[in-house]
N, C-alpha and C positions, 0 to 999 in steps of 0.2 A: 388920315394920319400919315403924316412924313417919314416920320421916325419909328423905323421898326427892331430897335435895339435893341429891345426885350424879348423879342423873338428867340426862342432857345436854337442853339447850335444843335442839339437834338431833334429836330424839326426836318423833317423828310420834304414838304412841302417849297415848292421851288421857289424861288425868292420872288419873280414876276410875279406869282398868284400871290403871295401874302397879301399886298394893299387890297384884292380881293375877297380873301375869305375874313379881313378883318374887317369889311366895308360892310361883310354879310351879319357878323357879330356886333355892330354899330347898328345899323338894321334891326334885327332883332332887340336890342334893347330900349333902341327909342321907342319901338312901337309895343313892347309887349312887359319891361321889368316892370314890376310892381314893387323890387324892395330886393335889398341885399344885407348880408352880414358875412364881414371875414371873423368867422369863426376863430380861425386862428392863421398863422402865419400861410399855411398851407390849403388851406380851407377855404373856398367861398359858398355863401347858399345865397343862391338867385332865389326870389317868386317873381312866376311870368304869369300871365293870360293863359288859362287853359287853352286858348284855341289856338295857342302857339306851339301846343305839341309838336303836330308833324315838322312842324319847321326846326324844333331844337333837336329831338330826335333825328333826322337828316344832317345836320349841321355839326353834332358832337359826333354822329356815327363817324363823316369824312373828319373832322378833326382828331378823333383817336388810329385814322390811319396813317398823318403825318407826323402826329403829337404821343407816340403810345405812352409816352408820361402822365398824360391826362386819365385820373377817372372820372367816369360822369355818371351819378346817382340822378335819376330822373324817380319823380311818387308825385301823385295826385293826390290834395288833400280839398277839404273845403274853402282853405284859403288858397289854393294857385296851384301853380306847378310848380316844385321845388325842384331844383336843379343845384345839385351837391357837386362843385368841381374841387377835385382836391391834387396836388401834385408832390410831387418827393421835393425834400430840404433845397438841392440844388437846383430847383423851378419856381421857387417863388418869384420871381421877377416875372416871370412868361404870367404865373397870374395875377401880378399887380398890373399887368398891361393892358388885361380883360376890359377893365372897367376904364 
């Protein structure tokens, strides 16, 4: 991705790494979403591949240390790994950019 305008001004993370950790978030969903819904403006719920745990967990841990805007609800059901990301009113851009 080129264009990192979405990227919130609230974001700790240095501008060189972002092509990075959004290359790690491309990553992870090519090989592991199984399905999404924006719940609401704020809202998105991923299902991934249970055996993409450790990798989402490591991945939203470092992303709530640059992002603290972000929450991330991780639960294992029988369908997948759902992965609840939700952010405040003036972040919905950073999560239209997720996907």
């Amino acid at each position: 991705m080129d264009d990192l305008t979405w990227a919130s001004d609230a974001c700790t993370l240095p501008t060189a790494d972002r092509p990075f950790r959004v290359a790690e978030f491309d990553q992870l969903f090519a090989g592991h979403l199984r399905g999404s819904d924006r719940v609401d403006a704020q809202t998105l719920e991923l299902i991934l591949d249970p055996e993409s745990r450790a990798t989402v967990e490591d991945l939203t841990a470092r992303e709530t240390e640059c992002c603290s805007f972000f929450t991330f609800t991780l639960r294992e059901t029988a369908g997948g790994l759902h992965l609840r990301i939700a952010v405040p009113p003036t972040q919905t851009a950073v999560l239209d950019g997720l996907l």
